[in-house]
Biopython code that builds the backbone (N, CA, C, O; Angstrom):
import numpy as np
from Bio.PDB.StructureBuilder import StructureBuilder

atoms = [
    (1, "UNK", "N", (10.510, -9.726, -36.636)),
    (1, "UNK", "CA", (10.771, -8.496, -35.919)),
    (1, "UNK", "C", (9.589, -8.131, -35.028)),
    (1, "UNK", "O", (9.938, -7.413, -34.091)),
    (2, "UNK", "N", (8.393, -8.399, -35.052)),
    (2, "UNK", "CA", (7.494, -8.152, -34.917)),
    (2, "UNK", "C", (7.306, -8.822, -33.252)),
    (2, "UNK", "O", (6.841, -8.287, -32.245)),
    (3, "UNK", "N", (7.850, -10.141, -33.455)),
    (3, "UNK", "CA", (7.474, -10.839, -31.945)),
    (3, "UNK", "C", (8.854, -10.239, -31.007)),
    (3, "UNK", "O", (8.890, -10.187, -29.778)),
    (4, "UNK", "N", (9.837, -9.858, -31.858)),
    (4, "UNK", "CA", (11.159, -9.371, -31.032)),
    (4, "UNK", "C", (10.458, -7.878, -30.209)),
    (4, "UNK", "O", (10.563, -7.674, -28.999)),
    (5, "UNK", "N", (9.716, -6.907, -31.238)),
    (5, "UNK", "CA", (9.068, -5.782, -30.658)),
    (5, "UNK", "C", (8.259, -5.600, -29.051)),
    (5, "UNK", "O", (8.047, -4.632, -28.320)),
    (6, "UNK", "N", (7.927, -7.224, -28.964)),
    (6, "UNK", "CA", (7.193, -7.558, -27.772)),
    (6, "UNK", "C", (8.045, -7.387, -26.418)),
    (6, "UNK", "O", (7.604, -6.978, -25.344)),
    (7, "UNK", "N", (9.274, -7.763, -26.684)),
    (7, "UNK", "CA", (10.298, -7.226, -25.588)),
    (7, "UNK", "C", (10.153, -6.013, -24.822)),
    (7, "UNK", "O", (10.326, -5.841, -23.615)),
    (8, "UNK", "N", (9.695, -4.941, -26.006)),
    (8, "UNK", "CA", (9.803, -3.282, -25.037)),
    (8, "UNK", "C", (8.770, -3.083, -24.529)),
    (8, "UNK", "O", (7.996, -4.039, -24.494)),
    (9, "UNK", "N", (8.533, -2.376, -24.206)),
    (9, "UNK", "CA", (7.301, -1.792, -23.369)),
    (9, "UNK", "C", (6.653, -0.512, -24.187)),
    (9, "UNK", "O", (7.342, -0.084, -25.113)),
    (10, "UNK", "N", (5.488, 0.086, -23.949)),
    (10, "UNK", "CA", (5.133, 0.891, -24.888)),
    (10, "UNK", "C", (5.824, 2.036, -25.841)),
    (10, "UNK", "O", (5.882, 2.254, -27.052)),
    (11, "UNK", "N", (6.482, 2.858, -24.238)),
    (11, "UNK", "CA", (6.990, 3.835, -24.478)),
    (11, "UNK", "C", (8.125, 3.868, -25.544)),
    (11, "UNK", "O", (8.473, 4.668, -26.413)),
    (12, "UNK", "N", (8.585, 2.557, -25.068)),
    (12, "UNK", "CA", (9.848, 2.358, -25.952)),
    (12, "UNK", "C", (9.554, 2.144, -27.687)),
    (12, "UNK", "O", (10.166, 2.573, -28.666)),
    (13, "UNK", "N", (8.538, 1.427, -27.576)),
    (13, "UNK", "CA", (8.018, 0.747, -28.817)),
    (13, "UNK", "C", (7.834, 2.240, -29.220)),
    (13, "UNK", "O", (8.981, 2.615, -29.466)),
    (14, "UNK", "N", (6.974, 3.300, -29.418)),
    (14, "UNK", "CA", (6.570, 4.165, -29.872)),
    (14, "UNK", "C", (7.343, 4.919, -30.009)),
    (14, "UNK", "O", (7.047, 5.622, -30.975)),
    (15, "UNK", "N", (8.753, 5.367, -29.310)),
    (15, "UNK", "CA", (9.662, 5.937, -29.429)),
    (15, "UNK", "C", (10.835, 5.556, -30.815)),
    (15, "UNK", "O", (11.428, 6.292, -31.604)),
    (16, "UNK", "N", (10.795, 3.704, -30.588)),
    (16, "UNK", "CA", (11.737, 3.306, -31.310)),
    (16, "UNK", "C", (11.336, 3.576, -33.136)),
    (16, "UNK", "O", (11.984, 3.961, -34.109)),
    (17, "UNK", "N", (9.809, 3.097, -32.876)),
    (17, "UNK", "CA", (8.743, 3.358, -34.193)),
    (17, "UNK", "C", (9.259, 4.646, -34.701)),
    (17, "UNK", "O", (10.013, 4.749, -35.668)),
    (18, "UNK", "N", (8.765, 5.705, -33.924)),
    (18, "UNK", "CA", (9.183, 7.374, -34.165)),
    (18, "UNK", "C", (10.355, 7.892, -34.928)),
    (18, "UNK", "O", (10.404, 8.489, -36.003)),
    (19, "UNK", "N", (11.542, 7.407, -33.871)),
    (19, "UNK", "CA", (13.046, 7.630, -34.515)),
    (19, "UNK", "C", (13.729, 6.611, -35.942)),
    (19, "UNK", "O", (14.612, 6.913, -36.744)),
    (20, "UNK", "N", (13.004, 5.500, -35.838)),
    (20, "UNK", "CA", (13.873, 4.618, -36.421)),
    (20, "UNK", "C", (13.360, 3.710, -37.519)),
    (20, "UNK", "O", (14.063, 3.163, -38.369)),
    (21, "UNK", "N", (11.782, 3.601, -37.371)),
    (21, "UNK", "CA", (10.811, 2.935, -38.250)),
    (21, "UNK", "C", (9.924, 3.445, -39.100)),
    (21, "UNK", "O", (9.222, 2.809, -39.886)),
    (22, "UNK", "N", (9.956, 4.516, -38.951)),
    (22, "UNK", "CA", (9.011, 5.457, -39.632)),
    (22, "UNK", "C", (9.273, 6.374, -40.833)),
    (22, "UNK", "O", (10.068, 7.222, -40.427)),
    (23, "UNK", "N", (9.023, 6.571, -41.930)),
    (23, "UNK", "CA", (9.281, 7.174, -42.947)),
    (23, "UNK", "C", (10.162, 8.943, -42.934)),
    (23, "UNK", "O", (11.105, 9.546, -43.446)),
    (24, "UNK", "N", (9.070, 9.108, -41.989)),
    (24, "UNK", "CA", (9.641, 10.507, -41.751)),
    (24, "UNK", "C", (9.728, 10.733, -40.181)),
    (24, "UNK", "O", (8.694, 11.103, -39.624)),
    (25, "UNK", "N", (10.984, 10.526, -39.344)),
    (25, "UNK", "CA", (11.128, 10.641, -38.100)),
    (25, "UNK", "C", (11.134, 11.413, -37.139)),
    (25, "UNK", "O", (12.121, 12.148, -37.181)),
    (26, "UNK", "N", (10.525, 11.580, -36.336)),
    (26, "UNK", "CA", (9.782, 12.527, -35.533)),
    (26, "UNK", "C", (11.394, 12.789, -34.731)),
    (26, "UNK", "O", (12.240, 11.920, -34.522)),
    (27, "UNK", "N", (11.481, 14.326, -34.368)),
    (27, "UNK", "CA", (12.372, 14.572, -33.923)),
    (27, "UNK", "C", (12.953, 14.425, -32.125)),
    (27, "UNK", "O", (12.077, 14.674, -31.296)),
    (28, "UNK", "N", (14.053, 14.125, -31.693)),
    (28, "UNK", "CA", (14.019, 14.120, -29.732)),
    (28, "UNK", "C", (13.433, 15.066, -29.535)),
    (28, "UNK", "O", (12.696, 14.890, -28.564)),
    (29, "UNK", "N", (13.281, 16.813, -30.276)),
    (29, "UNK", "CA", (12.468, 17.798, -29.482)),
    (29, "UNK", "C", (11.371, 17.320, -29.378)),
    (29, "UNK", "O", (10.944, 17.049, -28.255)),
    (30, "UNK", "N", (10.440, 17.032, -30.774)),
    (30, "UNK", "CA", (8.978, 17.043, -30.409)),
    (30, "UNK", "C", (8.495, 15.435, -29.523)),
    (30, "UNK", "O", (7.360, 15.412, -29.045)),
    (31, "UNK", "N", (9.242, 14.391, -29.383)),
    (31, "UNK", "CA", (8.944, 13.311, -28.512)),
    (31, "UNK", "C", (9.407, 13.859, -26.931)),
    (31, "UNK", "O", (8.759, 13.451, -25.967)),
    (32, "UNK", "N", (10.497, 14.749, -26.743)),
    (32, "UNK", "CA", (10.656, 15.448, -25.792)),
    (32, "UNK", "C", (9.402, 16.096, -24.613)),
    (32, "UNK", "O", (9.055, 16.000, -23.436)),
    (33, "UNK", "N", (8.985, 16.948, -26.180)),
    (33, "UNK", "CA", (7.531, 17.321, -25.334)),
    (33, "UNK", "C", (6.513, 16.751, -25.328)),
    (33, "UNK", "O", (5.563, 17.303, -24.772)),
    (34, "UNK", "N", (6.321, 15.370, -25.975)),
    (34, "UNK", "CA", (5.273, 14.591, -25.755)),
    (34, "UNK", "C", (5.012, 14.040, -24.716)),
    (34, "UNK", "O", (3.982, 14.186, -24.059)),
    (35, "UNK", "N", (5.975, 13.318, -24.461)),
    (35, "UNK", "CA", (6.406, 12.655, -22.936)),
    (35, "UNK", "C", (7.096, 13.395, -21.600)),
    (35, "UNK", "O", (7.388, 12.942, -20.494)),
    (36, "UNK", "N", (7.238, 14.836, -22.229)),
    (36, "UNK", "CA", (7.594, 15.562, -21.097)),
    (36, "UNK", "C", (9.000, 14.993, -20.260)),
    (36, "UNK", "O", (9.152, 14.954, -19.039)),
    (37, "UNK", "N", (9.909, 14.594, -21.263)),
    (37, "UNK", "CA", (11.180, 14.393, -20.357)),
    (37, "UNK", "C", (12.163, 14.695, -21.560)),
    (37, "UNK", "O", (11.837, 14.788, -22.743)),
    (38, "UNK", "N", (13.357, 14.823, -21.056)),
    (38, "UNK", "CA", (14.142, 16.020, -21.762)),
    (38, "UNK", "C", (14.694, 14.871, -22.927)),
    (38, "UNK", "O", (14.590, 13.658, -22.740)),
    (39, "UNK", "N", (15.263, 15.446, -24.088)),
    (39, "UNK", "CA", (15.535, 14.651, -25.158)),
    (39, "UNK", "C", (16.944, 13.908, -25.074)),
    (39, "UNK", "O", (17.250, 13.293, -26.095)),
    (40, "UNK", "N", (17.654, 13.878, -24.243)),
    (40, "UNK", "CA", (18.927, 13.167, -24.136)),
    (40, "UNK", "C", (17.977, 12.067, -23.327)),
    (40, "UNK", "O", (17.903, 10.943, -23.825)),
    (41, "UNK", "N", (17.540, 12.232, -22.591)),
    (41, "UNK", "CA", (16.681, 10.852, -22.040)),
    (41, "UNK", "C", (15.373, 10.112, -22.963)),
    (41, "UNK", "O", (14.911, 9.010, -22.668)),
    (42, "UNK", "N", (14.939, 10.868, -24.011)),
    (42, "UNK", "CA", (14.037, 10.022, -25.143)),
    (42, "UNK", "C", (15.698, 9.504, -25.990)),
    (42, "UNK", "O", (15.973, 8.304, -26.014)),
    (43, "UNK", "N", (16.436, 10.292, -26.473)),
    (43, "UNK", "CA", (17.710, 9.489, -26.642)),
    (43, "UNK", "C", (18.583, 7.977, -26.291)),
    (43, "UNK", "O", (19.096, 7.076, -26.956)),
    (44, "UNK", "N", (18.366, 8.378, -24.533)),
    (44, "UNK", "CA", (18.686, 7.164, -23.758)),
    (44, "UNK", "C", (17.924, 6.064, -24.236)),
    (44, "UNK", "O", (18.564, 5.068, -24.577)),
    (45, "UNK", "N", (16.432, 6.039, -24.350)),
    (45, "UNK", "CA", (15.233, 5.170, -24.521)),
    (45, "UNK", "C", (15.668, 4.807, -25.613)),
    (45, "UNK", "O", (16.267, 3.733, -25.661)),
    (46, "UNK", "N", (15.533, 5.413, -26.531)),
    (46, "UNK", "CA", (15.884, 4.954, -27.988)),
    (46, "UNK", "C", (16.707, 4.394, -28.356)),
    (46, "UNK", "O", (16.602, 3.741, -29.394)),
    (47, "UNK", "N", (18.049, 4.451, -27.505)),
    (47, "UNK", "CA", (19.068, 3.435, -27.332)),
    (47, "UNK", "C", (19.188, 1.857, -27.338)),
    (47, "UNK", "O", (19.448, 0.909, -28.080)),
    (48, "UNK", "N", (18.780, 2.225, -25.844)),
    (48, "UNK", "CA", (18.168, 0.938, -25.262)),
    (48, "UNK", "C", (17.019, 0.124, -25.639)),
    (48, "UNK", "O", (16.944, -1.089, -25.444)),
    (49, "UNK", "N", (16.183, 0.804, -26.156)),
    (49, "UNK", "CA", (15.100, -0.341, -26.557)),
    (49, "UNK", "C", (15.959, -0.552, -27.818)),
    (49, "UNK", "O", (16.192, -1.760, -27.868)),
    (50, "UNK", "N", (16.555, 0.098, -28.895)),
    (50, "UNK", "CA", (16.982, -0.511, -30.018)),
    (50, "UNK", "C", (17.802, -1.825, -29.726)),
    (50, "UNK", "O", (17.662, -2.823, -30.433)),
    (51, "UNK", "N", (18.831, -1.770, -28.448)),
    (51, "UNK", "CA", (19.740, -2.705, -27.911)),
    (51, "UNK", "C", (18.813, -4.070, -27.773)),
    (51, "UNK", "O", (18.939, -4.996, -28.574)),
    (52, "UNK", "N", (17.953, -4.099, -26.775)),
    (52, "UNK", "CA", (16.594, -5.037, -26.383)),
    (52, "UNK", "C", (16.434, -5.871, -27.979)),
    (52, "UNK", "O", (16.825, -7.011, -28.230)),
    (53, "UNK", "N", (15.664, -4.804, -29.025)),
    (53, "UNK", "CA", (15.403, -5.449, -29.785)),
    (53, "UNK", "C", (16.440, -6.121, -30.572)),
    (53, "UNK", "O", (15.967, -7.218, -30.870)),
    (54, "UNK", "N", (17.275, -6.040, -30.915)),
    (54, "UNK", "CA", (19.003, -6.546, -31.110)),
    (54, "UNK", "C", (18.791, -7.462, -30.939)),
    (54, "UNK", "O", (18.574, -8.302, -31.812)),
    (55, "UNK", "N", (18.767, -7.745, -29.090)),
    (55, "UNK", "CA", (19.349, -8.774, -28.708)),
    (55, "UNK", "C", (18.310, -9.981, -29.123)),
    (55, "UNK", "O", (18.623, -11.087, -29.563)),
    (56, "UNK", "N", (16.660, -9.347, -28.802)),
    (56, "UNK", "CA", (15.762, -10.421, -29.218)),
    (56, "UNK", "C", (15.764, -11.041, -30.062)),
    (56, "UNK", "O", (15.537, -12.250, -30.015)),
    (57, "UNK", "N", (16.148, -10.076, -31.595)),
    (57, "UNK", "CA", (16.510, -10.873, -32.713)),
    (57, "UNK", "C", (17.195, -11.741, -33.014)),
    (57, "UNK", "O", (16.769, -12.706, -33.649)),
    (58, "UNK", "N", (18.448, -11.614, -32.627)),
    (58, "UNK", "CA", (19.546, -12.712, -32.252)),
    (58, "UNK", "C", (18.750, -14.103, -31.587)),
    (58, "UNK", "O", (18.463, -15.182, -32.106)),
    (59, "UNK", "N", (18.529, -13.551, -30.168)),
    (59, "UNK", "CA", (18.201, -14.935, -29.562)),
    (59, "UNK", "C", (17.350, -15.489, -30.202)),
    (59, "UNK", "O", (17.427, -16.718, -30.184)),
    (60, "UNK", "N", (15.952, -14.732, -31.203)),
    (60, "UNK", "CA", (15.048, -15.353, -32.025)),
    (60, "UNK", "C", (15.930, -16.028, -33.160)),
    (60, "UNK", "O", (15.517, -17.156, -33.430)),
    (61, "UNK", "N", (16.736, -15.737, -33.695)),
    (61, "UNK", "CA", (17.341, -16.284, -34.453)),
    (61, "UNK", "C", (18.165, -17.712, -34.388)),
    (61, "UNK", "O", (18.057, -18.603, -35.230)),
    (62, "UNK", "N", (19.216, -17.762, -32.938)),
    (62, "UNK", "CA", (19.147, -19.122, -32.513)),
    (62, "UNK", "C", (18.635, -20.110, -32.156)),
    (62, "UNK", "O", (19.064, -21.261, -32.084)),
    (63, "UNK", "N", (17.132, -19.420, -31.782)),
    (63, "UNK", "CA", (16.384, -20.516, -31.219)),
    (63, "UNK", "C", (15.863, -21.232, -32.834)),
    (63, "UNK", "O", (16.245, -22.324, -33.254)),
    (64, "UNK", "N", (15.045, -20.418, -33.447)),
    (64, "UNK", "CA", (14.970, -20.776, -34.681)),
    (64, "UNK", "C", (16.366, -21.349, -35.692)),
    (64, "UNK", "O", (16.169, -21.265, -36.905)),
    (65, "UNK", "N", (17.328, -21.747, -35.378)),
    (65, "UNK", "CA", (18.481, -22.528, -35.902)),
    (65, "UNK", "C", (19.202, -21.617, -36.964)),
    (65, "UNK", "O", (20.031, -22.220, -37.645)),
    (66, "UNK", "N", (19.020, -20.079, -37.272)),
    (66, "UNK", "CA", (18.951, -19.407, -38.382)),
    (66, "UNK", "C", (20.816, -18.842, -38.077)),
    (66, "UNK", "O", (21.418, -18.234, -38.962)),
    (67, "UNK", "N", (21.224, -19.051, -37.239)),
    (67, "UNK", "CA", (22.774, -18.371, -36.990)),
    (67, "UNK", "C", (23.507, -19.946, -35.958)),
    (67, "UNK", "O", (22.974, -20.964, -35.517)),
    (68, "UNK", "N", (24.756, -19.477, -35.937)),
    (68, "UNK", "CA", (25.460, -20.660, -35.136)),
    (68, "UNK", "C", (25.173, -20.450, -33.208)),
    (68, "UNK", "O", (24.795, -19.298, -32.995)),
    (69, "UNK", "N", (25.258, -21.120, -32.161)),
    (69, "UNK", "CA", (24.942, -20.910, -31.226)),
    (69, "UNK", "C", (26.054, -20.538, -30.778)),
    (69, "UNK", "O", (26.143, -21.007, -29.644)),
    (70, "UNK", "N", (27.152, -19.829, -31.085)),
    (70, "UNK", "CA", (28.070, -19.469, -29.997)),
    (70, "UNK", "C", (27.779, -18.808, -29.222)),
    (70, "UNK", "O", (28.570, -18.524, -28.322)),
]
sb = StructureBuilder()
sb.init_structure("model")
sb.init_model(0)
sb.init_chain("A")
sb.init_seg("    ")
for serial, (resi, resn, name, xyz) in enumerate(atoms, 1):
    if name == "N":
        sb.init_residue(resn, " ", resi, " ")
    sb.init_atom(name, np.array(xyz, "f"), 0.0, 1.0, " ", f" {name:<3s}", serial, name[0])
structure = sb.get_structure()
């Protein structure tokens, strides 16, 4: 998971960490006002980098022979 993480870019990484990796998850308000953009768009981010990392895993996974290549 770790080399799949390399895919996002900071913001994302720290966002995805925040909402989704972290014990106790920091809420869209307060990442809202961290980054100063409204929380349906730290939402959007959080989306999408989760998607990114998805997909990395997967493709890490075929390349490494660990799933079928369809």
């Amino acid at each position: 998971m770790n080399e799949a993480m390399n895919v996002l870019n900071l913001r994302e990484k720290e966002i995805l960490t925040a909402r989704r990796l972290s014990d106790e998850s920091i809420t869209l308000e307060d990442l809202s006002k961290k980054y100063k953009i409204s929380r349906e768009r730290i939402r959007q981010i959080e989306t999408k980098a989760f998607e990114k990392l998805q997909k990395a895993m997967l493709t890490a996974a075929k390349i490494d022979n660990l799933l079928p290549k369809n």
